[in-house]
DRENKEKOL-60466 format. One record per residue (C-alpha): residue in one letter; x, y, z. Coordinates in steps of 0.001 Angstrom, whole numbers. Example, Ala and Ser with C-alpha at 12.3 -4.5 7.8 and 13.67 -1.06 7.14 Angstrom:
<atoms>
   residu        px        py        pz
        A     12300     -4500      7800
        S     13670     -1060      7140
</atoms>
This chain:
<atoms>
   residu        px        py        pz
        X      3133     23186    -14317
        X       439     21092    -13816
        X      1455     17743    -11399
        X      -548     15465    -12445
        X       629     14614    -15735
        X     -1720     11086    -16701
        X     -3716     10826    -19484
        X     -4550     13922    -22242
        X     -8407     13745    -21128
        X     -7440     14033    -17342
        X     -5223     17130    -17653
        X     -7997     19133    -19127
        X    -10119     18217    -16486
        X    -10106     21379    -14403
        X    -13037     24061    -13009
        X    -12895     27192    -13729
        X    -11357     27863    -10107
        X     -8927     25763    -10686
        X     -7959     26818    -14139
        X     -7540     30319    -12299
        X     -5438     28953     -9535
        X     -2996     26869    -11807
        X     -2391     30576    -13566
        X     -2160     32240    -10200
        X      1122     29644     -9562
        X      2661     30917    -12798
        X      2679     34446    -11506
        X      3729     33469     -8345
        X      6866     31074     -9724
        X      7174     34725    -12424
        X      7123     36986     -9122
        X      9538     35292     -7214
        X     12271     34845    -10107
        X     12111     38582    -10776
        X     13307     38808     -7217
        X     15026     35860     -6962
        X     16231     35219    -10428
        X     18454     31606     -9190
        X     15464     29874     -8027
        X     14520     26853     -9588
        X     10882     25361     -9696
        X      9628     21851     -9823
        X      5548     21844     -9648
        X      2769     24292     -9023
        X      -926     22857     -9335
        X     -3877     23865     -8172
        X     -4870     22313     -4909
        X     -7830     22219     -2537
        X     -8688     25942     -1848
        X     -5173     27622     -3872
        X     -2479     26952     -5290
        X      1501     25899     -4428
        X      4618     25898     -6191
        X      7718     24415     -5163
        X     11142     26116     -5577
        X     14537     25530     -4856
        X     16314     28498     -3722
        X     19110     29417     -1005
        X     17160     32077       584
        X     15087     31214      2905
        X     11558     32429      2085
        X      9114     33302      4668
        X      5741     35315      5191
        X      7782     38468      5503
        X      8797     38207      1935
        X      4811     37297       775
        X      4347     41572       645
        X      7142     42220     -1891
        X      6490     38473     -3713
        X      2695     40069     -4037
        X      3761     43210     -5245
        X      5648     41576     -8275
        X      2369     39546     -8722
        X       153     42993     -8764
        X      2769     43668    -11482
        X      2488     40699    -13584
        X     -1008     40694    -13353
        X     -1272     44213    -14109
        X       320     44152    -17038
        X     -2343     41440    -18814
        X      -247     39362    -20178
        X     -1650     36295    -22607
        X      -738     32556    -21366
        X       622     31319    -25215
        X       440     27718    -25614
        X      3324     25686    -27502
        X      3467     22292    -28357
        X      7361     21155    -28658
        X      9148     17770    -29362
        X     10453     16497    -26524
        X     14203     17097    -27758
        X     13255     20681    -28323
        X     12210     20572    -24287
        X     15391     18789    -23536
        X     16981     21350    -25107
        X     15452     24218    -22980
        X     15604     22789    -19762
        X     19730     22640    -20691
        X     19551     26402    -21011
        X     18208     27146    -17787
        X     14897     28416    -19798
        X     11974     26377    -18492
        X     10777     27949    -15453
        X     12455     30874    -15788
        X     12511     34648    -17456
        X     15470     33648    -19809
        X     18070     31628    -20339
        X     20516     30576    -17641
        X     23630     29139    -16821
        X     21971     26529    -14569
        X     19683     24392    -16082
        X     15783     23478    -15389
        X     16871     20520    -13226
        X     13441     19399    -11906
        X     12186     20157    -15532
        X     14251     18105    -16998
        X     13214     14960    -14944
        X     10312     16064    -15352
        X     10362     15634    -19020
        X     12605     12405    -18682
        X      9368     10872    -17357
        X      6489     11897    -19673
        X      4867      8680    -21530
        X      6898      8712    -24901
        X      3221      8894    -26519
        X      2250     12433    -24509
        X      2153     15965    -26384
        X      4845     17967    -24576
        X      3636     21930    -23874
        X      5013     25129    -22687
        X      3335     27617    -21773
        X      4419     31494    -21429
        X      3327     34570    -19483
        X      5395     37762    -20112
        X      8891     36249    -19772
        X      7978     33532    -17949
        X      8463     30415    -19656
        X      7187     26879    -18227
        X      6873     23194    -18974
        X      2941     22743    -18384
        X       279     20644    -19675
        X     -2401     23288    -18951
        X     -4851     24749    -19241
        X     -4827     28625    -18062
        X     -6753     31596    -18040
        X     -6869     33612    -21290
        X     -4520     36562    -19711
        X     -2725     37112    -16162
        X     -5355     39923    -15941
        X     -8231     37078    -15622
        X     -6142     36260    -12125
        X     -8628     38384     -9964
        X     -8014     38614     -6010
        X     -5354     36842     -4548
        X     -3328     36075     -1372
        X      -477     34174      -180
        X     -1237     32295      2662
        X      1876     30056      4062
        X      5579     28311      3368
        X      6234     24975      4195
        X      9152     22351      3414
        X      8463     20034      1049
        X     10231     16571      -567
        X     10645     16754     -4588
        X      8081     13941     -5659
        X      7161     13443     -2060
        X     10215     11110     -1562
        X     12826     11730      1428
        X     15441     10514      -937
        X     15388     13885     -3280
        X     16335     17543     -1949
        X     14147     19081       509
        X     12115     22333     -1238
        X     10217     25463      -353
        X      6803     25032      -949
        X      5102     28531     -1334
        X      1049     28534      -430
        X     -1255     30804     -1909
        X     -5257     30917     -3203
        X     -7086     33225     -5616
        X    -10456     33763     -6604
        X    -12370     35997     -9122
        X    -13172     38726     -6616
        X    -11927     40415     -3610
        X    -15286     39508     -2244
        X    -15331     36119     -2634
        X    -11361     36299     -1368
        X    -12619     38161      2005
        X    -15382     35611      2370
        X    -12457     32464      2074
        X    -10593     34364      4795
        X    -13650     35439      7216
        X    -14594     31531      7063
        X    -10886     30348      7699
        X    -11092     32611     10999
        X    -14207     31287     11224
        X    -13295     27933     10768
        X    -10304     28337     13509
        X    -12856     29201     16294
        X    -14385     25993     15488
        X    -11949     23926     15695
        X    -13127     20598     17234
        X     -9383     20123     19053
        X     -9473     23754     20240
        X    -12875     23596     21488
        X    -13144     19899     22797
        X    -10399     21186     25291
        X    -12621     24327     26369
        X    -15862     22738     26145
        X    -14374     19394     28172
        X    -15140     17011     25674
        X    -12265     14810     25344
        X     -8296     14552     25904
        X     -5199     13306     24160
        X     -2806     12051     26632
        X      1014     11135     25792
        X       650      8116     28518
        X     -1848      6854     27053
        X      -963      6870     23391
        X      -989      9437     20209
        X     -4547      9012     18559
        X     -5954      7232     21579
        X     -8836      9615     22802
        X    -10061      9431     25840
        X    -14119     10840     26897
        X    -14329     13016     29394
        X    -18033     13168     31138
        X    -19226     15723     28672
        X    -18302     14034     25609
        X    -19507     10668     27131
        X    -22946     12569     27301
        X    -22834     13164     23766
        X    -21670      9460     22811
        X    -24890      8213     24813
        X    -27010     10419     22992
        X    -25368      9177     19453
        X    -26199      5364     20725
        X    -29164      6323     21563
        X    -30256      8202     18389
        X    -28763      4874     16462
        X    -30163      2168     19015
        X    -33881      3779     18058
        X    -33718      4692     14150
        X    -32155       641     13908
        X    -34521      -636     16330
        X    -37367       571     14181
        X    -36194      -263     10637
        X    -35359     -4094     11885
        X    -31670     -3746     13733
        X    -30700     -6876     16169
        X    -28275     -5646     18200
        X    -24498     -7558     18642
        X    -21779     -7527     20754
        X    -18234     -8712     19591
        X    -14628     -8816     21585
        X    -12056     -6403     21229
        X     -9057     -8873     19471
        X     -9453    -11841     17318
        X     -7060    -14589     16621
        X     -5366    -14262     13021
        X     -7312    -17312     11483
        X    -10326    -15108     11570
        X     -8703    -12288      9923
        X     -6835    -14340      7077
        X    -10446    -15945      6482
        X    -11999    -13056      5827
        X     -8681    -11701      3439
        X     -7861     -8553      5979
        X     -4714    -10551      5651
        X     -2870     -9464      4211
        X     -4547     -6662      2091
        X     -4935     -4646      5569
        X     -2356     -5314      7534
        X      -218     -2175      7234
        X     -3673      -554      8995
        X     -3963     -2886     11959
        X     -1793     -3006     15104
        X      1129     -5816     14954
        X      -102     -9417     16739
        X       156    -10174     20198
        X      1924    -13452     20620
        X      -109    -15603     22977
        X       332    -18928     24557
        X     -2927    -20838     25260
        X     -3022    -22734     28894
        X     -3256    -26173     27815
        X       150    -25783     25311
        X      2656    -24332     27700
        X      3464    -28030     29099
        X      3867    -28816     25487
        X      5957    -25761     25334
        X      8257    -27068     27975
        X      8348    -30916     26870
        X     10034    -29259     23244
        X     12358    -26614     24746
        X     14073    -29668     26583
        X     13803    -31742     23594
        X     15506    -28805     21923
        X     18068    -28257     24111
        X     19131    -31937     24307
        X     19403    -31942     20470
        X     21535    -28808     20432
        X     23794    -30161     23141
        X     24698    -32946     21236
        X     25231    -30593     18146
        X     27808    -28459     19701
        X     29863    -31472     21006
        X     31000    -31401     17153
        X     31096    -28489     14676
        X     29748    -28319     10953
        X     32537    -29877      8574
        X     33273    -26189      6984
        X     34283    -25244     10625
        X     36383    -28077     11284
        X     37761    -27599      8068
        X     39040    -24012      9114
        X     40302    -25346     12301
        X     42493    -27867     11324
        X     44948    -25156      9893
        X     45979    -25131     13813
        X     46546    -28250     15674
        X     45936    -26678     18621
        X     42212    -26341     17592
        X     41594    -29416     15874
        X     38857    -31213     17447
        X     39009    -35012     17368
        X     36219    -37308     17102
        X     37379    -39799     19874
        X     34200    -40894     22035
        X     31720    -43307     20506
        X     29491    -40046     21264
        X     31371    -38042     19662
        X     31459    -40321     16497
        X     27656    -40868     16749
        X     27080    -37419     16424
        X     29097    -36670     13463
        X     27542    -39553     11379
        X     24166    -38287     12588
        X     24894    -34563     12281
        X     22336    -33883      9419
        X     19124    -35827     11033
        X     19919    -33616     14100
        X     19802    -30730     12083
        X     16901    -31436     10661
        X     15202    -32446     14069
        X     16316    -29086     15516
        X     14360    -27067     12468
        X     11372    -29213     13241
        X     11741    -28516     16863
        X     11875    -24810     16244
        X      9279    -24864     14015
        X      6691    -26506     16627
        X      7950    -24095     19044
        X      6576    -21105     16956
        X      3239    -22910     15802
        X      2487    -22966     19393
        X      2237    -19071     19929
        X     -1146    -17670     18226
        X     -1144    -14400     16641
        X     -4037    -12340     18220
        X     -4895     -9319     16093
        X     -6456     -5886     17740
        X     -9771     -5922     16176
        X     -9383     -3400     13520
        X    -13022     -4055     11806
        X    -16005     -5510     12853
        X    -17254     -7576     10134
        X    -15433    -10777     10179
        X    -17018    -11161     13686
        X    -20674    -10480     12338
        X    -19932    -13144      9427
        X    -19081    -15691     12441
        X    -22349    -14526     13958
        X    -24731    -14905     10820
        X    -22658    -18626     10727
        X    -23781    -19703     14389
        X    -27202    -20402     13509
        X    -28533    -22013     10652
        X    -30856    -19530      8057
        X    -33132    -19560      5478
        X    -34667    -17009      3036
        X    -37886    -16521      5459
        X    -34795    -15045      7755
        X    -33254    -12331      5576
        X    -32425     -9796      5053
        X    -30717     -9800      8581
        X    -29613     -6565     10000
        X    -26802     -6981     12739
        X    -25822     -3703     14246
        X    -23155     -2728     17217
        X    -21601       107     18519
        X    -18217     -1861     17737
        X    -14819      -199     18891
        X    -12064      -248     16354
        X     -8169      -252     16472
        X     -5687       955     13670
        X     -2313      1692     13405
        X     -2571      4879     11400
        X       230      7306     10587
        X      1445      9345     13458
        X      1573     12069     10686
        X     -2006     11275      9914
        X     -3344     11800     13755
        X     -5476     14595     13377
        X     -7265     15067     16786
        X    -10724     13341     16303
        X    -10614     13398     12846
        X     -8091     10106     12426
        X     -7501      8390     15432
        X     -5813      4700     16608
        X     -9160      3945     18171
        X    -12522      4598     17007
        X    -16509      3676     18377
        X    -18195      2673     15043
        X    -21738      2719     14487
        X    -21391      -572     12494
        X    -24205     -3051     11003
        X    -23593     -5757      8257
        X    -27078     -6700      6683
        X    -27509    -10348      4744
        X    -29877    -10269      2111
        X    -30601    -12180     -1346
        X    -30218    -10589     -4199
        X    -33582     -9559     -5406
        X    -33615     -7919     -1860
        X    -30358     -5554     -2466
        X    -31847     -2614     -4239
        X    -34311     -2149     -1142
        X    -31730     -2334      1249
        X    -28829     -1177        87
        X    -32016      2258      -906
        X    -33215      1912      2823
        X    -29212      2508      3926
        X    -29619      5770      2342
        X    -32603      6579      3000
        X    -31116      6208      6950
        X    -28078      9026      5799
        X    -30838     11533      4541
        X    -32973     11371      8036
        X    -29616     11611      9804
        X    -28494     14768      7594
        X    -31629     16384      8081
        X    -31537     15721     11903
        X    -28121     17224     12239
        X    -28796     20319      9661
        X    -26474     19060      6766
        X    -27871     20621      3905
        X    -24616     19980      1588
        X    -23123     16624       887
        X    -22075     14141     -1565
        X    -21916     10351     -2084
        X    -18794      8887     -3758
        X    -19403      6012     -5371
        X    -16041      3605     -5077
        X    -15434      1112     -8131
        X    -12624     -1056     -8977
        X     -9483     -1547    -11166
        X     -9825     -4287    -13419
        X     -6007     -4002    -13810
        X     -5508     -4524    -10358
        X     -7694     -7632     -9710
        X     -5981    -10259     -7215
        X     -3838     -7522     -5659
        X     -6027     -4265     -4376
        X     -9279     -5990     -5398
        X    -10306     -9720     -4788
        X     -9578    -11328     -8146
        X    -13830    -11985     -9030
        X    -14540    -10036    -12450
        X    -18009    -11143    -13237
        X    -18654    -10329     -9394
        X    -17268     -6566     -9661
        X    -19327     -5799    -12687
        X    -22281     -7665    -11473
        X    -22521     -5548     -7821
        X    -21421     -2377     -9792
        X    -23929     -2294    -11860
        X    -26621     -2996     -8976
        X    -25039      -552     -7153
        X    -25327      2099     -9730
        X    -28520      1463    -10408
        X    -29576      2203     -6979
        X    -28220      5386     -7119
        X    -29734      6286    -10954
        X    -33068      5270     -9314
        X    -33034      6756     -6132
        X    -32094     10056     -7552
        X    -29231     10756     -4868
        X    -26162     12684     -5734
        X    -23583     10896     -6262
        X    -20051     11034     -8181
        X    -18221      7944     -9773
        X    -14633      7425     -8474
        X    -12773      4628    -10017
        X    -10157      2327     -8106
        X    -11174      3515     -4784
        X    -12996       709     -4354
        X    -12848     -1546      -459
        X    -11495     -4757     -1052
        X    -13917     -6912     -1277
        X    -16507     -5140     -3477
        X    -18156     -1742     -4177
        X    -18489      1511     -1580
        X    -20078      4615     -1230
        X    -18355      7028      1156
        X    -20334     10118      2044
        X    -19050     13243      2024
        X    -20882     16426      3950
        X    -20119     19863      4357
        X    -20395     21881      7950
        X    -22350     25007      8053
        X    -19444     26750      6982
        X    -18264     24793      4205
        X    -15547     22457      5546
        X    -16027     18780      3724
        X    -15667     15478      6172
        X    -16030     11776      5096
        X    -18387     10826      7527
        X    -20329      7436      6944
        X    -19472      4546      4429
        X    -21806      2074      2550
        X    -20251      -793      1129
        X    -21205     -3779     -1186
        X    -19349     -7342      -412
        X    -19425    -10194     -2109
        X    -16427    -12114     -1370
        X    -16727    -12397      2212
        X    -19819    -14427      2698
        X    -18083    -16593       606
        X    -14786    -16684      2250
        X    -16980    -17620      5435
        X    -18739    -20224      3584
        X    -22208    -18208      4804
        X    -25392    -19553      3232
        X    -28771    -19868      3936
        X    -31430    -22527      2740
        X    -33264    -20482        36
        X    -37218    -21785     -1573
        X    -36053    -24565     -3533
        X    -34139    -25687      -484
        X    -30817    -25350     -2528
        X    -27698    -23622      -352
        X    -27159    -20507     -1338
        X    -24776    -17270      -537
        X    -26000    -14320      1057
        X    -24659    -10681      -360
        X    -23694     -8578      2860
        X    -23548     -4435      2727
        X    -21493     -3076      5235
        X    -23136       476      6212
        X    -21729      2793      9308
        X    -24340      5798      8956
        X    -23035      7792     11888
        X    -19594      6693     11071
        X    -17295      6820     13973
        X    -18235      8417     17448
        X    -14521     10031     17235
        X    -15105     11386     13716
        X    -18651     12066     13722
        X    -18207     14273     17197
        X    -15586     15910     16054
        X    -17680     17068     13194
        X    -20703     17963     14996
        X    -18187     20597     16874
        X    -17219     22548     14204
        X    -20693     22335     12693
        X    -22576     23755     16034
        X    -19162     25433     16644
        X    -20030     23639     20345
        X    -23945     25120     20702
        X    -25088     21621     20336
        X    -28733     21569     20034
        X    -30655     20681     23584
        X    -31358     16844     23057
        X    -27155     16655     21857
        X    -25755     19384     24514
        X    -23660     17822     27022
        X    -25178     19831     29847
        X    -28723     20725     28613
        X    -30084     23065     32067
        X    -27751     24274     34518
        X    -29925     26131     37338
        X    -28559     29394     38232
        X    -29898     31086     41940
        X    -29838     34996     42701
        X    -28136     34843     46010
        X    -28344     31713     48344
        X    -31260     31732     50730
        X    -32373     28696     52062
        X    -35862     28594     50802
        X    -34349     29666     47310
        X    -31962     27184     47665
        X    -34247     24120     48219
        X    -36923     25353     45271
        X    -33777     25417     42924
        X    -32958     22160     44259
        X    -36566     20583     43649
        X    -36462     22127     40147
        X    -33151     19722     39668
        X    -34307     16372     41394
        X    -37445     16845     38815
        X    -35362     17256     35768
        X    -32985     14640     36605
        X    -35590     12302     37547
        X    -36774     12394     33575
        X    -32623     11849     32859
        X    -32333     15457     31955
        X    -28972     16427     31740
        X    -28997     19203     34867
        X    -26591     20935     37185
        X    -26971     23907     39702
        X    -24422     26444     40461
        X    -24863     26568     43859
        X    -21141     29188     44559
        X    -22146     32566     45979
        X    -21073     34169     42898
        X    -23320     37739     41367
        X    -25479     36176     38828
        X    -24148     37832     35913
        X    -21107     36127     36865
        X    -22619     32815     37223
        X    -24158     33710     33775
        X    -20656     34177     31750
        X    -19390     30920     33334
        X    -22856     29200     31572
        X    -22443     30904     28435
        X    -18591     30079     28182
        X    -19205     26727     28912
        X    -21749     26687     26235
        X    -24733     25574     28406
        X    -27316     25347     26093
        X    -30590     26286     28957
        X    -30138     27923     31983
        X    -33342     28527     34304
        X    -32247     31429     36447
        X    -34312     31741     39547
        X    -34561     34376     42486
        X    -36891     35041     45158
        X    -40011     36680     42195
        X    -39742     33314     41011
        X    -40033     30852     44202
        X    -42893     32888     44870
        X    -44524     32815     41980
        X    -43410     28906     41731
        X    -41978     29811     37938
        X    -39017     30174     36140
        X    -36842     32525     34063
        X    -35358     31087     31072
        X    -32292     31854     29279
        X    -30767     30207     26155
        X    -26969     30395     25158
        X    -26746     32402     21634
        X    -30496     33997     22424
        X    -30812     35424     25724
        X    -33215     35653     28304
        X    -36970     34158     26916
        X    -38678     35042     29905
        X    -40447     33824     32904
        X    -42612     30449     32636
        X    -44042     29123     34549
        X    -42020     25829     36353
        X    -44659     23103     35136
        X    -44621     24993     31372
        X    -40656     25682     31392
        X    -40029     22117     32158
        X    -42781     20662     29774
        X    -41226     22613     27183
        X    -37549     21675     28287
        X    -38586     17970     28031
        X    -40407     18006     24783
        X    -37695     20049     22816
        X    -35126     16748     24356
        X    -37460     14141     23230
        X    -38271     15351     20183
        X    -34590     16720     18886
        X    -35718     19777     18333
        X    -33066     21619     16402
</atoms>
């Protein structure tokens, strides 16, 4: 069955891969009732690189069983069997799912629980559809491959446990993983890369390669940069601090936390605040007197209050004598007539109290702090667009489930810059933002990738999306434009819009084919607003200023993390955290102080160089290099000193030779400064 049941348009909506997938589900859910014929199924679409199905079963199933599951597969598929369409009423479904006969070979004594729901909840205007295989029998809006036979090369992969409809509140099922393609070739290829792709993994080799650390003391999420990975960061500034510099960049620098006011201005509040840390609850220095002055004046108030209960309590007490209070001092008396007014004073009390601690927010975006900084000094048209770029670190309280090493993380080092423009300056800024993400791709080697452009729900104005119609279509349409004109790939994805206007998100592929979101460009119009930011335009009228948020280089955390599995950790020479490490054939003096020379004359142009000075056989000093993913090594014995060269080795190619030391170092400085791939 297909899950995602909207509108008749979207369900037909699949690639051919896909369409082959959702069929490969429909064998599996056939497979597994011919050997477990109880089991009963609630959704199987295509996802992502396979397929799923869920089932509800009392034995347990686990990769031992995937051999005989596949078997009854090879069976079903085998055997060529058409996928029939049928169009039913949804009483005749109802009726079906009773029997036991949806999802399932025949009919049963249980019946098609999930199925029914299932059915319970299509739109009363929606076709209903079965579809059958052989025996198999399901409710499915389609579509499917002509015949099981069409299935081609397939594999289970995994089991997991999975809530019906994602909700902790229904029964716990077995969620069966598998993927399929059209050959065995293209399914041997899927697996080589997945084996590729664990090798790369940015966690696995971050640990190996020393690049950064997760520590439980310090906080799930939290990375921390460990000398080699601070190498690469620098390099990343770097890189960013030059490409901005030259297209017209001022650098910024904003604090860490913000009080709420700034964050309510900007309407973060509360449309974000499920993604940012709770507030800290500070006390400035000059209120804590004040604080003080009401607590007594607090106190006093409730003292009197106590000396004589609410009239419902002395009501209750009066049943007893013994705990009937009497109103016999003039105090006394003076408090009861007063009782309400002291009430009321204690609320207000209270309520001062709490206005005196300010909310201070973990700074979970940078832009509200830029707006402040465009507001500080007065502008005019002669001084936009303006371009203010930092290197701002981010905090927010994402999902523990979500942490995924580098990938999502709590904190993050964003390569952030918020430009202010007018609008007949938009299309060749929001082009020259772009234009930034090509140079950057082609830098780096990204030869696949993707922009998605993010629009809004009309339906959904003043909730999701800040409630400014004319706005939305107006920067939608500029936006779009941009993209038309520019001739950049790009897909349209509706409500996935930011809050405050139109985004691209970029999506790029590593070398072997795993997808990242790894830089954003967004459109805002409502926040210059919110901040009242305007500039003095030609006619000397006010007027607002449209911002684009842009992050080309995304996060450091993200971005890094990336660049791992792409280079798989051989990080080009410019980007390797150790670029030469000098490696001596025994440890004679003389030798000794050459090798050193070579090193005080790299360092001295801020190359990136160690020696391994341990009395270690060289081919053993060699393997530590190559493990550690060195990408240079200058290996030098006594044929070298005296010939005042060196022999040069690079990790992944092997030894290039002997240079000589001016030429090897020329060269080794030239490939930095120029990023050679």
């Amino acid at each position: 069955m297909n899950e995602n049941r909207k509108t008749p348009d979207q369900r037909v909506q699949m690639t051919d891969i896909e369409r082959l997938r959702h069929s490969a589900s429909h064998v599996l859910a056939t497979a597994i009732l011919k050997i477990w014929p109880e089991a009963q199924f609630a959704a199987g679409p295509p996802v992502e690189n396979g397929f799923y199905y869920d089932v509800d079963l009392p034995h347990r199933i686990s990769p031992e069983d995937f051999e005989k599951i596949e078997a009854e597969m090879k069976k079903e598929i085998k055997a060529n069997h058409p996928f029939e369409k049928m169009e039913v009423s949804r009483d005749e479904a109802l009726e079906l799912g009773k029997k036991g006969r949806l999802a399932a070979l025949s009919d049963r004594n249980e019946p098609s629980k999930f199925k029914i729901d299932i059915i319970e909840n299509i739109p009363a205007n929606e076709k209903i559809s079965l579809y059958r295989n052989g025996e198999f029998v399901d409710l499915c809006a389609g579509p499917h491959v002509m015949r099981t036979g069409n299935i081609g090369a397939f594999k289970l992969t995994s089991v997991a446990s999975a809530y019906y409809k994602g909700d902790e509140k229904n029964p716990q099922l077995q969620r069966v993983y598998g993927t399929a393609f059209k050959t065995k070739k293209e399914l041997d290829e899927y697996f080589a890369m997945i084996e590729e792709a664990k090798k790369r993994d940015h966690r696995k080799l971050g640990r190996e390669l020393e690049i950064f650390v997760l520590d439980d003391d310090v906080g799930p999420g939290l990375p921390m940069w460990l000398p080699r990975g601070a190498a690469i960061i620098d390099e990343l500034e770097k890189l960013a601090r030059e490409t901005e510099f030259a297209a017209g960049y001022q650098r910024v620098r904003t604090p860490h936390i913000a009080r709420e006011t700034l964050y309510k201005k900007s309407g973060h509040l509360p449309y974000y605040a499920e993604s940012m840390f709770p507030p800290m609850e500070l006390l400035e220095e000059e209120d804590k007197q004040k604080k003080r002055e009401l607590e007594a004046e607090l106190a006093d108030v409730r003292s009197r209050l106590a000396r004589f209960p609410s009239y419902d309590q002395r009501k209750t007490q009066s049943r007893d004598p013994r705990y009937t209070v009497e109103v016999s001092s003039p105090e006394d008396r003076e408090t009861a007539f007063h009782r309400p007014e002291l009430m009321r004073q204690s609320e207000e009390l209270e309520r001062k109290l709490r206005s005196l601690s300010r909310p201070y927010y973990l700074k979970a975006m940078n832009c509200p702090h830029h707006h402040k900084l465009f507001a500080a000094v007065p502008r005019s048209y002669r001084d936009l667009p303006l371009r203010l770029a930092e290197y701002g670190t981010c905090y927010r309280y994402e999902q523990s489930g979500e942490l995924i090493g580098l990938m999502r993380v709590r904190s993050m080092q964003m390569n952030d810059a918020h430009i202010y423009m007018t609008p007949d300056q938009f299309e060749t800024e929001f082009n020259a933002v772009n234009e930034m993400y090509l140079k950057y791709f082609k830098l780096f080697g990204i030869e696949k990738y993707l922009m998605r452009f993010s629009t809004h729900d009309p339906t959904k104005l003043g909730q999701k999306f800040v409630d400014e119609p004319e706005l939305w279509k107006q920067t939608e349409v500029m936006t779009r434009n941009v993209l038309k004109n520019s001739g950049i790939n790009y897909v349209e994805v509706p409500n996935e819009a930011a809050f405050y206007g139109p985004k691209i998100d970029v999506q790029a592929w590593s070398v072997i084919g795993r997808e990242f979101s790894i830089a954003t460009n967004q459109v805002d119009f409502a926040q210059p607003r919110r901040f009242n930011l305007v500039y003095k335009d030609k006619d000397n009228t006010e007027k607002t200023p449209i911002c684009i948020h842009r992050a080309p280089l995304g996060t450091h955390e993200r971005f890094i993390g990336f660049l791992i599995e792409h280079y798989a950790g051989n990080f080009p020479l410019w980007l390797s955290p150790e670029q030469v490490r000098i490696l001596t054939i025994g440890d004679d003096a003389k030798l000794l102080d050459y090798s050193m020379s070579i090193l005080n004359e790299l360092r001295a142009h801020e190359v990136r160089a160690e020696i391994d000075k341990s009395t270690d056989q060289i081919n053993g000093k060699i393997q530590r290099a190559e493990q550690m993913k060195v990408h240079t090594m200058f290996v030098i014995g006594k044929r070298d000193m005296e010939a005042d060269a060196i022999s040069v080795r690079v990790h992944g190619k092997g030894n290039l030779g002997t240079k000589p030391r001016a030429e090897a170092i020329a060269d080794t400085l030239s490939s930095i400064k120029e990023r050679r791939a």
